[in-house]
SEMARMI-423602 format. One record per atom (N, C-alpha, C, O): y, z, x; residue in one letter. Coordinates in steps of 0.02 Angstrom, whole numbers, plus 50000, padded with zeros to 5 digits. Example, Ala and Ser with C-alpha at 12.3 -4.5 7.8 and 13.67 -1.06 7.14 Angstrom:
497165039050660A/497755039050615A/498355039050660A/498345042350712A/498885035450642S/499475035750684S/500025039450645S/500575040250670S/
***
This chain:
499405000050042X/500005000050000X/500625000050043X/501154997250027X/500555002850090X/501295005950142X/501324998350169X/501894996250178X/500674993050184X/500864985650212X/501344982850158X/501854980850186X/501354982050090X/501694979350071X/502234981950049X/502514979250001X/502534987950079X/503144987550073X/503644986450122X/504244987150109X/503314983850205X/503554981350233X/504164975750237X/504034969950219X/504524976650250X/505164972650230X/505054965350299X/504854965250357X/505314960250252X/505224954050315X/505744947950279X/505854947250219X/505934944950321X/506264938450314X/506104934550258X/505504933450252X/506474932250217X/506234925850173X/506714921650184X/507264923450204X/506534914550169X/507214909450166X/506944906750102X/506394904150097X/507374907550051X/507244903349976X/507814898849980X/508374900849994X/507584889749959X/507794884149956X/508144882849899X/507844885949855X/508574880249877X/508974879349845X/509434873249824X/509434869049869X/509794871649776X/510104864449779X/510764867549794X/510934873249778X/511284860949842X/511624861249866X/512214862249793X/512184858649742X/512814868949807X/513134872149778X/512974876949739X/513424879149703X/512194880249737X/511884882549717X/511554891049753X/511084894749738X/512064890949804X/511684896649845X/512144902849830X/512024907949862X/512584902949790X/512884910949787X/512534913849710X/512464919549688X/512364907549686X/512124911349601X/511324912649601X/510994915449557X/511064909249676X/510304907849680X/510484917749725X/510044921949716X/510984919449758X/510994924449820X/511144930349749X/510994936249756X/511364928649704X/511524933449644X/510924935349604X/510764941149590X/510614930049587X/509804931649557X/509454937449624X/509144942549610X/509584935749680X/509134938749719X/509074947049729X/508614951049735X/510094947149725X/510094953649729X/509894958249665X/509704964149667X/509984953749599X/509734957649556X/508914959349541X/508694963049497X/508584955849586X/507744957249613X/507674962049648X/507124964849645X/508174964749693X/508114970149739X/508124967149821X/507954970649868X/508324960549827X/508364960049903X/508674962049933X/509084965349901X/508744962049986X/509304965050048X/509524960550093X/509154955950108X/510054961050117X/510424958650166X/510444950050163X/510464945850207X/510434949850105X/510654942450083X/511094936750136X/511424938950182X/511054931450126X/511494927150191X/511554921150169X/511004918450160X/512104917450155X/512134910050124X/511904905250177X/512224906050230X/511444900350179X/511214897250215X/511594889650172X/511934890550122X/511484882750197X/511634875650184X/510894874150149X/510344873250176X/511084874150087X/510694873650019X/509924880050019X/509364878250000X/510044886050040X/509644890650057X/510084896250046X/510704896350046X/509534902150033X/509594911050064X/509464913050087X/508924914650063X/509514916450155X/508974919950189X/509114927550160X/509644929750136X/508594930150167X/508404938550136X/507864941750147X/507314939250154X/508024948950150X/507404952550187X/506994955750092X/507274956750038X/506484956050105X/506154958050063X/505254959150065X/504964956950114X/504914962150019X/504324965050028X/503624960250004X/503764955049975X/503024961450012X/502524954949969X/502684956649888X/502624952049848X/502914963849863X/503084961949791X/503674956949775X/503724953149727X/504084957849825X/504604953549813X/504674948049822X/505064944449789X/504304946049873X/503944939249872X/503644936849818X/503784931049802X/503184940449781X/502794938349731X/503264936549672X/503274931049644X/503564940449662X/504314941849608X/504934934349625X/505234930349588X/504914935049688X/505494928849701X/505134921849687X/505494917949656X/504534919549703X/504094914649653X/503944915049592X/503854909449567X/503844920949544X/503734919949488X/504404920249435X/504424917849379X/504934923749470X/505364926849393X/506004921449443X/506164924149391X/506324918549471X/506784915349503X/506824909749478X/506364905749472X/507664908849454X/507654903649413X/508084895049447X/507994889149431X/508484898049493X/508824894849542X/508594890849598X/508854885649618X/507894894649631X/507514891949664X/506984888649701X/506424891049694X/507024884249734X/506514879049732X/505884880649757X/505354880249726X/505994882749823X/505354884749885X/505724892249900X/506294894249887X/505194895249930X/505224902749953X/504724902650033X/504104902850032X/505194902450107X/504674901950157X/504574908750168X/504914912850137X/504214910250204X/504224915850269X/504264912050343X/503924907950374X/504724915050349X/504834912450448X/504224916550478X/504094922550468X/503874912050518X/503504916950565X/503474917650622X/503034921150647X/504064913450668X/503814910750736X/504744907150744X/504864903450696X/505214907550784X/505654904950795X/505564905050864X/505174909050888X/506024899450913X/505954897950968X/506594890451022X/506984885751012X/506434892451048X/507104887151085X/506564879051088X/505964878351073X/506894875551104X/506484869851124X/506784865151163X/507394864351157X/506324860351220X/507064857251242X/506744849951260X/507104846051291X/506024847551239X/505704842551222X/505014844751180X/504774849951159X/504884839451179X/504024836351133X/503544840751155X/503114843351120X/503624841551223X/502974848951261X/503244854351236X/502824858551220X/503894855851224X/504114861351221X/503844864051142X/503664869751128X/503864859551108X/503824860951042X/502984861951032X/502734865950993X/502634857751073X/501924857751058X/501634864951102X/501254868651071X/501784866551164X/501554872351187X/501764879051159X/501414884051166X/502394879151122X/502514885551090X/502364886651030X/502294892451009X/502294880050985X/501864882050921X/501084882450915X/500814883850861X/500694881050976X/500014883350997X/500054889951023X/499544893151012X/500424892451050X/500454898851074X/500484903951015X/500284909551030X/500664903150959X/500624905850889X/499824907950863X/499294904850870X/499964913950835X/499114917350818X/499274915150772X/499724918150742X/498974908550740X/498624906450674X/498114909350635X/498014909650574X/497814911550689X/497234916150644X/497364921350590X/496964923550548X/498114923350600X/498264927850562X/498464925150487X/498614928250436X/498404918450498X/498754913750432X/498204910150404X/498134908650345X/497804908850453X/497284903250413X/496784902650457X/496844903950517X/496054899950416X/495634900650467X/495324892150460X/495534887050434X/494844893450492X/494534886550512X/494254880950429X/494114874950423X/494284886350386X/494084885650303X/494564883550256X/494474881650198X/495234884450298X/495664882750249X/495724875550279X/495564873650336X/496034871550222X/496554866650240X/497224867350256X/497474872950250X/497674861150282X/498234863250289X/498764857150304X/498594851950332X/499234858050288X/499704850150316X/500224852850342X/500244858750325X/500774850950385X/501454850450401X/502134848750369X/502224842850357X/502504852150358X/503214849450306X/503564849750384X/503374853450430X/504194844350385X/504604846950447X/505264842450424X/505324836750402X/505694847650441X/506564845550420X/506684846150494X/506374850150529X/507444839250528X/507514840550578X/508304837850581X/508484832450558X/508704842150608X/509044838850633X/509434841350703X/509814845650724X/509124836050721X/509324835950817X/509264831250856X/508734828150846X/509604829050899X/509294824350928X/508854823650979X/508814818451012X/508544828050988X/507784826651027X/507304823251008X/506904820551046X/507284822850931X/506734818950901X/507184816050842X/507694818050815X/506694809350833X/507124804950784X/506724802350724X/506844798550677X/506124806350748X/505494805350668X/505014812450655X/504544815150684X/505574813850573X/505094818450544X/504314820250573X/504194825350605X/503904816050560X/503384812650553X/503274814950630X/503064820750633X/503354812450680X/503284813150739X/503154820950748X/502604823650752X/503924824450753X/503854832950718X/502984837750698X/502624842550712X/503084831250653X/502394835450594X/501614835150645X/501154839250652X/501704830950661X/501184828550727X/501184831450771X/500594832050786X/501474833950807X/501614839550876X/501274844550839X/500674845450850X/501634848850788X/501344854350766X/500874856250723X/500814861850698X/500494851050714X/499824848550674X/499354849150719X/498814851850708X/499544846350782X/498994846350835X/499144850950877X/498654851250915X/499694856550902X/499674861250896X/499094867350873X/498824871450910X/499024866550811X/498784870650753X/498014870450759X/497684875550748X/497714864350775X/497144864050771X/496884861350841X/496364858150838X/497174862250908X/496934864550976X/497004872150981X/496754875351027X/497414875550923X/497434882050929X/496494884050911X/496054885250953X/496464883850856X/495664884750829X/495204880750881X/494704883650901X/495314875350902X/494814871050951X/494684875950997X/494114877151015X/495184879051019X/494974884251092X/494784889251056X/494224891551069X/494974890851028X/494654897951006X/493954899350976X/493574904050986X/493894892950931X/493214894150883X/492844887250900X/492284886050877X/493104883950930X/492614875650934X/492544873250896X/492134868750892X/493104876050823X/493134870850777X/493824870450762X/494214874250790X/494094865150707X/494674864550693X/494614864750629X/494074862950605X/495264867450575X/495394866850502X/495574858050492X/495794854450538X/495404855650418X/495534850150425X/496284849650374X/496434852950324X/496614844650405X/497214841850364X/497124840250290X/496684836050284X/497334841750242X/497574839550180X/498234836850163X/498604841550174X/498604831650141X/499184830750129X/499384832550050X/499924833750024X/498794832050027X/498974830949934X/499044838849934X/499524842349918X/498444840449957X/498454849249895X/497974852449952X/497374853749957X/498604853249997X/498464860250059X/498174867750026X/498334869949971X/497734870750075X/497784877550034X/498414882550062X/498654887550034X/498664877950158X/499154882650188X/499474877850185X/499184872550172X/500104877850194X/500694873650215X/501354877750264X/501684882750249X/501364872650337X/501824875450383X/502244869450377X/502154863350384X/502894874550359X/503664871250350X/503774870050437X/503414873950469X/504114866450471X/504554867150521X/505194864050530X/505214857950529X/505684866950537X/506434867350535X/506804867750595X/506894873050625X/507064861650616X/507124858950676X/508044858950675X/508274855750627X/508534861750719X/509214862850710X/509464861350775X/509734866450794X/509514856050828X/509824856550871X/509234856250928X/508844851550935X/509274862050966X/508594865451008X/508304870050984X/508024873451028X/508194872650911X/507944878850904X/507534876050846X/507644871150810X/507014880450846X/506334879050785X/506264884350743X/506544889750755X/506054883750711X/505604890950656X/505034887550621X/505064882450587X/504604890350633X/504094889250593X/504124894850524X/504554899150517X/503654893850483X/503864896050410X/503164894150373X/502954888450375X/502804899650339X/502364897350287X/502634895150211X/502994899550188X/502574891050179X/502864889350120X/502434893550062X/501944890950036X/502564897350052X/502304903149970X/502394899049927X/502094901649880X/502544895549912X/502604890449850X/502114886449812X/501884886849755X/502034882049870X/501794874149839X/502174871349820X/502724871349848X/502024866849749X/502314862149712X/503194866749717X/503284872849724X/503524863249712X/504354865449707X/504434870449627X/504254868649571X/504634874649640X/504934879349567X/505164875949531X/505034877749473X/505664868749536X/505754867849468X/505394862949437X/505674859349395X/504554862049456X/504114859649416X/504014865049350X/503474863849323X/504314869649322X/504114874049291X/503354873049261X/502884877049265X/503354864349218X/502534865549206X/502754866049107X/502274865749068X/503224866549088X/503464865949023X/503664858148972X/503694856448912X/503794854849046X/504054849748978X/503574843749015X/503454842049072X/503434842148967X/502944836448906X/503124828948951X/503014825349000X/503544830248883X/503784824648876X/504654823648912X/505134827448905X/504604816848953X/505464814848983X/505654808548959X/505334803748936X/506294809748973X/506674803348954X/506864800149028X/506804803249081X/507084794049021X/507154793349087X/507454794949155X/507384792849212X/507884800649120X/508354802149201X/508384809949192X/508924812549206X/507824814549167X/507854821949144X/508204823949190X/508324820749241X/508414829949176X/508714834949217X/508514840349269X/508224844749238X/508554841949330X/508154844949364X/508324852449349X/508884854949348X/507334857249330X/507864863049289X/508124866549341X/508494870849319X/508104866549395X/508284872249428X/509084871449442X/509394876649451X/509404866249443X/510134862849419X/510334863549354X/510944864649350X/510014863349298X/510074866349229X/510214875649242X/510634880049235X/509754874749258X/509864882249296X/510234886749319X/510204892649305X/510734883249371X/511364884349401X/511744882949377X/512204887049381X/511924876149329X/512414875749271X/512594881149235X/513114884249246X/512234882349196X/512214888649160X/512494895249196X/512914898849170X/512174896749267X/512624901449292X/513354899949316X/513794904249313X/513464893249340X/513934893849359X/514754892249311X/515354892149323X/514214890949241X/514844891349177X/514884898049158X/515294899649115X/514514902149182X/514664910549164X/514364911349084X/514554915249040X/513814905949081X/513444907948992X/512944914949024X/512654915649078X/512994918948972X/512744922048966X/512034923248901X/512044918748859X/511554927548892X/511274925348834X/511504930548787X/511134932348742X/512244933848795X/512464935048726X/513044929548701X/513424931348657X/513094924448722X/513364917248710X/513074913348678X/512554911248702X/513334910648605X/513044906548586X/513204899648632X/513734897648658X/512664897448631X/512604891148681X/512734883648618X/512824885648561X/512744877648625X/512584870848618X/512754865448672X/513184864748715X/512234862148650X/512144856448714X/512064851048670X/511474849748659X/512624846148630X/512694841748573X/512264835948617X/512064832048574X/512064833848675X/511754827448715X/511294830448719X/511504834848757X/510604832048706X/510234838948734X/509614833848765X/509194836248803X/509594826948746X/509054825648782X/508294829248762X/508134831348707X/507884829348828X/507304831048821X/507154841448813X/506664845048805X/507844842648821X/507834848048796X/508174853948850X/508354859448828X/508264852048934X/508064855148982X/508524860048991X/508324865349016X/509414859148969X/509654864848964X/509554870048929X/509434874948964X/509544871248861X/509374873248824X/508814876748813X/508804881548773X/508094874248858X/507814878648848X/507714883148924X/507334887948933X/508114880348969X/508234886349042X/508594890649013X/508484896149037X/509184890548949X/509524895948932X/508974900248884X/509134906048876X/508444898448855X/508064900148796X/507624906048852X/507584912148840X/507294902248917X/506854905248926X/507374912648956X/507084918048948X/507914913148981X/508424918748998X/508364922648931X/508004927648931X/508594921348890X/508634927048830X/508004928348811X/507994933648779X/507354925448816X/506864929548798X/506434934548847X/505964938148831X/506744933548913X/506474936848963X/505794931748985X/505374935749005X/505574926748988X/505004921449007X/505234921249056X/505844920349062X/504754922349118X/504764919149208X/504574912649210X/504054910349187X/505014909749239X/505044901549233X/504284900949290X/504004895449293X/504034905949325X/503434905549335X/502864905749304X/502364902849322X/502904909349253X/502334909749218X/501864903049177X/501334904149148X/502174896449180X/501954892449146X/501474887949215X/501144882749206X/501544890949268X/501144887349353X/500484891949326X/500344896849290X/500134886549374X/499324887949377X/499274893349440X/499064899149437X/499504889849495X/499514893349569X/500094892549587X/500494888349565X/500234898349650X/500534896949705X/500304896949785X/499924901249807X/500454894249805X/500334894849889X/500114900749917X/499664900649959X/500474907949891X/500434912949925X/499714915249914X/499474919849947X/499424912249874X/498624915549850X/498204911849885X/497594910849881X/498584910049916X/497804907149992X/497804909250032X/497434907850080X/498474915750027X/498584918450110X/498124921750121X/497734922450073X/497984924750178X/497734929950213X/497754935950184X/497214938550172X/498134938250172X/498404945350146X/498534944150072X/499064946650052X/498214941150031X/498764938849949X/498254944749960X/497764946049995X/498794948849884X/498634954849846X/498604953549777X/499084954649740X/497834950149748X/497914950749673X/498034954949619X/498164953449561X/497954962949656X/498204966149600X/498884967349578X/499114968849523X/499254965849658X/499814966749654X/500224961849627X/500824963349621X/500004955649606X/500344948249589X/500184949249521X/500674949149484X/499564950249491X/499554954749429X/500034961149392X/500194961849333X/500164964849445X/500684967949397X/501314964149398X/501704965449352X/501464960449434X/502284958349452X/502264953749372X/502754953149335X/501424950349358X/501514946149296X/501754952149250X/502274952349217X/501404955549253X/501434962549188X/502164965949179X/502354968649127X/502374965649212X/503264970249192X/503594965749171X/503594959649179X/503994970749130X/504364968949076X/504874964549101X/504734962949158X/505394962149081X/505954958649097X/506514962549067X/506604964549009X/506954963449135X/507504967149103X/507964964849053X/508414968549031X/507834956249028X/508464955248988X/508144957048910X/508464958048859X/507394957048919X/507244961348850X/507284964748833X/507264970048864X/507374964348754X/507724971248702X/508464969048706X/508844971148662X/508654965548746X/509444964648731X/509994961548702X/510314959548750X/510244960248661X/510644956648607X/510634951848624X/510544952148685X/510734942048593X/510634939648622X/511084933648579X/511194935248520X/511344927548599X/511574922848567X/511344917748525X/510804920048507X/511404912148496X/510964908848458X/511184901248530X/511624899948571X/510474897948503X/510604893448557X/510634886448504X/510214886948459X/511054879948503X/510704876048465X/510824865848521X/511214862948559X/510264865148490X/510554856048518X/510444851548501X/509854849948494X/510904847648489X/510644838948436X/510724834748502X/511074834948552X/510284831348480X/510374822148497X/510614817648448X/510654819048389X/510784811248478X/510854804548434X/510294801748432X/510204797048394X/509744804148476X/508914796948499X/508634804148450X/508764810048461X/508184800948387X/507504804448379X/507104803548418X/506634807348406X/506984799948470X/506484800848516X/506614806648559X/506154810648569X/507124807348583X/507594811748621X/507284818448597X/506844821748625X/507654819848534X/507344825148480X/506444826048480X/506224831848481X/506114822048479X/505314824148464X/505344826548543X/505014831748547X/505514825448582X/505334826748669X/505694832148659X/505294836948663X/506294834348647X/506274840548637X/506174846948613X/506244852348642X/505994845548556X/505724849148510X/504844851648523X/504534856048493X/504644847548572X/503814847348606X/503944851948663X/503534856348674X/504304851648689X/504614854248759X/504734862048744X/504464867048769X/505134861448706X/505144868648665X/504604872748635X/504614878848630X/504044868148612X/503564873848603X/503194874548665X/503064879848693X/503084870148680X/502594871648777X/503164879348795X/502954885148787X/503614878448810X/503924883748833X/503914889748810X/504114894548844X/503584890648725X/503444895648684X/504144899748665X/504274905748656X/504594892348661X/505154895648605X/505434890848542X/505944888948515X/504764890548541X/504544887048433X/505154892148395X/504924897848389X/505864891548369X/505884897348326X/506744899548358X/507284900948334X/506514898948408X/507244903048464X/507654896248469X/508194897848442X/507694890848485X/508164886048483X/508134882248432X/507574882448408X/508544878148400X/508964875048354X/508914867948373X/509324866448417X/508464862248349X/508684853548369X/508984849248302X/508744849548246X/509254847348312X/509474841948262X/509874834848292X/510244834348341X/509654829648245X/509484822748242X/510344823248227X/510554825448174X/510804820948279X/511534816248236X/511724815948303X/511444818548351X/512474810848301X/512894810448337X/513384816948375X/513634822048351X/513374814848427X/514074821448439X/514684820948397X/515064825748387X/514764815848376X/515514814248334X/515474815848266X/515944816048226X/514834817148254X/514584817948192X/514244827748191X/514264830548136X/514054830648235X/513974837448249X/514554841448223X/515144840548240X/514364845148187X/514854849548146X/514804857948207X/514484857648260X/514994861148197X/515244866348263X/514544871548249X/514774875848211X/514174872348255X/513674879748235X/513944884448215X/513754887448164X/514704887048269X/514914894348243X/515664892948273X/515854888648313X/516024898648235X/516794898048238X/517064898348310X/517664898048320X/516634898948357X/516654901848422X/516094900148488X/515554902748472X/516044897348547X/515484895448565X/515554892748641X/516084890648665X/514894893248676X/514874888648755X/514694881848736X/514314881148688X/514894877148764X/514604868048770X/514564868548825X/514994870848863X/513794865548844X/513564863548898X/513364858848873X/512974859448825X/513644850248907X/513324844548895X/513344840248990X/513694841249040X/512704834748971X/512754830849012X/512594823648981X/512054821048965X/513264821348976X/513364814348944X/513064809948989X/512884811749045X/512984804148967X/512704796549011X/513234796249057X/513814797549039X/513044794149133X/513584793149185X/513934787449178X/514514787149200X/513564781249141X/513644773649132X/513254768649192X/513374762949213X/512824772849205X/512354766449243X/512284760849228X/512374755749261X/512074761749166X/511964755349129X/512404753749059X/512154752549004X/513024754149072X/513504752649030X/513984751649072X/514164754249125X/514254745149023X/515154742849057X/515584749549051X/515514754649017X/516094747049105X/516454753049109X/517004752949023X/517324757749001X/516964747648999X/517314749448962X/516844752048880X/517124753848828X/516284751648889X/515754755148845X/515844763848871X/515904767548823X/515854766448922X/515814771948936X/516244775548933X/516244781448917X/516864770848958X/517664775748950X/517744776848855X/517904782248829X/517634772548828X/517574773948747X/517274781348717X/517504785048673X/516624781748763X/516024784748757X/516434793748768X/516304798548732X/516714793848801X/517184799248841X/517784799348806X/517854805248789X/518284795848785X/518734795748741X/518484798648666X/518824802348630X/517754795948650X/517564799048597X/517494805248600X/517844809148566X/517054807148640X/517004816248691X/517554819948670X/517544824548628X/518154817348706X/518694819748705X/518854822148631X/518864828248617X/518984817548586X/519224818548516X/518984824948493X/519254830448494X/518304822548466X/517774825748454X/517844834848467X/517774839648428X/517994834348536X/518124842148557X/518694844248536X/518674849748508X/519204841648540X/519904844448517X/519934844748441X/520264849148414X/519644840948412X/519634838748307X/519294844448287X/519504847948240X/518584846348330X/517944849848281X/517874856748316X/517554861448293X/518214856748379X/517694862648441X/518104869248468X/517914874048503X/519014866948426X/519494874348432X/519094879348449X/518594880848416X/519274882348503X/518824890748498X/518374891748550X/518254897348575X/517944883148577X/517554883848612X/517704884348679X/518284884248700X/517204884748712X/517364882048815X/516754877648796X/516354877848750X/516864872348864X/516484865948871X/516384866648930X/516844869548959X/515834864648971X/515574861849004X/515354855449008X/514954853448966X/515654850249071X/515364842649043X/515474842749129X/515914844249169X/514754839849130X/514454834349217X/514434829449209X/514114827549160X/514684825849241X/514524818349254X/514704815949333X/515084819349367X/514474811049352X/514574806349428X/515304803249416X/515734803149460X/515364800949358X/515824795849336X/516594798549308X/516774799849251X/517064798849390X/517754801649394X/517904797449344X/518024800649293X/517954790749335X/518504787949297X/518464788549224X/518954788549187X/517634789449198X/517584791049143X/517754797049115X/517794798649055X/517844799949158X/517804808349152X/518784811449140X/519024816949129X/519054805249149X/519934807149138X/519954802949075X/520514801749055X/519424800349038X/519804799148972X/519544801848936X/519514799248880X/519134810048951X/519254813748889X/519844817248871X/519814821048823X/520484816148910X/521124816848881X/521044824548881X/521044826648823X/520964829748928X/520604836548901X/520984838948970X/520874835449020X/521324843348977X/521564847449039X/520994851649061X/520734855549021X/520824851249115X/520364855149156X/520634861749185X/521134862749219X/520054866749156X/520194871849190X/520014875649253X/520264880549279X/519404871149273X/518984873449311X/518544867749362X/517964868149342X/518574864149403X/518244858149433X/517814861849512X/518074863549565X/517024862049489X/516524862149532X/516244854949547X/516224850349507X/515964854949632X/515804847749637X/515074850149655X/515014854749695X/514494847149629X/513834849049657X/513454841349646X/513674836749612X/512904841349678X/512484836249679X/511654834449623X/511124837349631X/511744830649584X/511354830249519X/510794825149582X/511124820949613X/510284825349595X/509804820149648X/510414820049685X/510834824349699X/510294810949703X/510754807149748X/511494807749735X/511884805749778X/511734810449678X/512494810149642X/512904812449662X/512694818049674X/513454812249679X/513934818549669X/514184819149615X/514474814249593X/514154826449567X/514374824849515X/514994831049522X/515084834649571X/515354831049462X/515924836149433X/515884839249391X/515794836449337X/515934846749392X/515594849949333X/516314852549319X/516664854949363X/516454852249272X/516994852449230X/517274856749188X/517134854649132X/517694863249181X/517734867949106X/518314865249068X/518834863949099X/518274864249010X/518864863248965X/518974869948911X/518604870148862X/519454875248921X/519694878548858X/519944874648817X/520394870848835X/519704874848748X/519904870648664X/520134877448646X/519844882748637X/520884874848645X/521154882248620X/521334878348539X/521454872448524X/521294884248499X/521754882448417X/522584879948445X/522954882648487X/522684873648402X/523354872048410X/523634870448494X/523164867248517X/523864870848517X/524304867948567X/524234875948628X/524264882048616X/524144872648680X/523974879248738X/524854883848740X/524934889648757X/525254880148723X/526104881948715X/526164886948686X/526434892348698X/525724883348621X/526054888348550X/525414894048554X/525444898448511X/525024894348587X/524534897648593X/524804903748635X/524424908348651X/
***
C-alpha cells in the first residue's frame, strides 16, 4: 500500500491552448506541483492518481510516466543510454511492445529513425540478459515507450493510456468533420459553463458538445465507456486499486444542475445525436430537436450558447458570410439575456455576425486555427443598459 502512495512525475498531453484548464482539472484530482508544458502538464502524483488521471480527466489526451531522461549528442548516444535502462522493471520478454517518438532537434531528421535506435535498444537489452527478445507490435502493444527528443536531451516515458482519451468510446455515429471531445471539452471550460448553466448548442451536430457538458453534470468519467488502458499491462497495475478509483463517487454528484438542450437543421444530424446520447447513458438528461437556428425559439429567459457553425469549406464565401449574418440576427432578435460562444477558422465570416466581442481566444480545432469567440446579448442597447 505505502508503494502506491509514492509520489512520481506524470506528463499528461493535451491540445494546444488547453493546458491551464487541463492543469485546473488536475489540481482538483489532488496533483501537485503542476507545470504548463507546450500542449502538456507535467505533475507529481501517485498510481491512484494515475489511475484517476486516465479514467475521470476530461481535457486530456495521453498520461506518460517519464522514466529515464538523459543528454544525447548522437545516434550511439541515444542507443547506448536507452539500453542501459532496466526494462525488466517494465516489461518482460512476454509482453509486446512498440516505440512512439516526438523530436525536435537537429541531430536526427526521422521520427522513425528515433523509434529504431530505441526499439533495438530495448530488445539487445533482453538479448543479453535472457537470450531472448520481446517482440514488436505496432497495432495493439501491451507496453508502449514514448520518446521525446528536445534539442540534446531525451526522456523516455511509458504511455498509461493507449488509444488517446478522447476516443471516449460513446459516439456511434459521425458526421463528417465531428468534433474532437477533448476540445469540446476545453470549450466548455474555457467559456466558464458550468453545470449549474443552462447550456444550448442550436448547430449540435452529432451531439459532442452537449453531451461532454451532460457527462459533467451527471458525474460519468469520460473513462468509463474504454475497455482498457495501457496501465494494466504494467508490471505493478493494481486491480484492486483501479477498481475502487471506478467505485467513488463523483464529486459533482448530488449537485444542482442546469438543463442542457440542442437542435439541428439535418435530421440525420439529430438521429446521430440522439444515438450518441444514449451510448453515453444520458437518454433523458439532454434535449434534441429537429429546426433551424433562425427558427429555434430560446429554451429559457436566460442561458450559455455554445455553437460550432460550418467554417465554409465547402461553401462560397458569399453563402457563408449570409450564413453568419443570419447568426448574427438571430442572436440579437431571439437570445437577449444570453452569452454565446461561437468557433470558427473563418475571420471574415466571423465579422458579419455584426456582434461586438467580448472575449477572443485563439486555439487549434485539428489543422485549424480557429477563434473562439464570447458575445454578451444584452436586452436593448449595451448604452441604455
Amino acid at each position: 500500500m505505502a508503494k502506491n502512495k509514492e509520489r512520481f512525475e506524470l506528463i499528461a498531453k493535451t491540445l494546444p491552448g488547453l493546458e491551464q484548464v487541463l492543469a485546473d482539472e488536475l489540481v482538483q484530482l489532488g496533483a501537485e506541483r503542476t507545470r504548463l508544458l507546450r500542449r502538456a502538464v507535467s505533475y507529481y502524483a501517485d498510481t491512484e492518481l494515475l489511475y484517476r488521471s486516465n479514467y475521470q480527466l476530461y481535457t486530456a489526451l495521453k498520461i506518460l510516466k517519464p522514466i529515464s531522461t538523459f543528454p544525447i549528442r548522437n545516434e550511439n548516444d541515444l542507443y547506448l543510454k536507452s539500453q542501459r535502462i532496466q526494462w525488466s522493471r517494465y516489461l518482460t520478454t512476454e509482453h509486446t511492445f512498440s516505440i512512439e517518438a516526438v523530436v525536435h532537434s537537429s541531430l536526427f531528421r526521422h521520427t522513425g529513425f528515433v523509434a529504431l535506435k530505441v526499439k533495438d535498444a530495448v530488445a539487445d537489452y533482453f538479448r543479453d540478459k535472457t537470450g531472448r527478445r520481446p517482440n514488436v507490435d505496432t497495432r495493439h502493444p501491451d507496453i508502449t515507450i514514448h520518446v521525446h527528443i528536445t534539442n540534446q536531451q531525451c526522456t523516455l516515458s511509458l504511455d498509461s493510456t493507449g488509444k488517446s482519451l478522447h476516443k471516449r468510446g460513446y459516439r456511434r455515429d459521425n458526421h463528417d468533420a465531428p468534433l474532437n471531445e477533448v476540445f469540446a471539452a476545453g470549450m466548455l471550460r474555457l467559456a466558464g459553463w458550468t453545470p449549474q448553466k443552462n447550456l444550448f448548442d442550436p448547430m449540435c451536430g452529432s451531439g459532442t458538445i452537449v453531451i461532454e457538458a451532460g457527462l459533467v453534470c451527471e458525474g460519468i468519467p469520460p473513462g468509463s465507456f474504454r475497455d482498457t488502458f495501457a496501465f494494466e499491462n504494467w508490471l505493478d497495475y493494481d486491480p484492486a486499486l483501479f477498481e475502487r478509483v471506478k467505485r467513488a463517487k463523483s464529486a459533482s454528484e448530488n449537485m444542482p444542475i442546469g438543463e442542457i438542450v440542442g437542435s439541428d437543421v439535418s435530421g440525420r444530424y439529430v438521429s446521430m445525436a440522439e444515438r450518441n446520447i444514449d451510448v453515453a447513458g444520458l437518454a433523458g438528461k439532454i434535449t434534441i430537436r429537429k429546426n433551424s437556428f433562425e427558427q429555434a425559439t430560446p429554451p429559457w429567459s436566460e442561458g450559455m450558447i455554445v455553437m460550432n457553425p460550418p467554417y465554409g469549406e465547402r461553401m462560397n464565401p458569399g453563402e457563408i458570410n449570409a450564413l453568419y449574418r443570419s447568426i448574427g440576427d438571430t442572436l440579437k432578435k431571439n437570445f437577449a439575456g444570453y452569452e454565446a460562444w461561437i468557433i470558427s477558422s473563418n475571420k471574415d465570416a466571423l465579422k458579419n455576425l455584426g456582434l461586438q466581442t467580448s472575449k477572443k481566444l485563439t486555439l487549434h480545432n485539428g489543422p485549424l486555427e480557429v477563434k473562439f469567440q464570447k458575445y454578451v446579448l444584452y436586452k436593448g442597447s449595451k448604452k441604455q443598459r
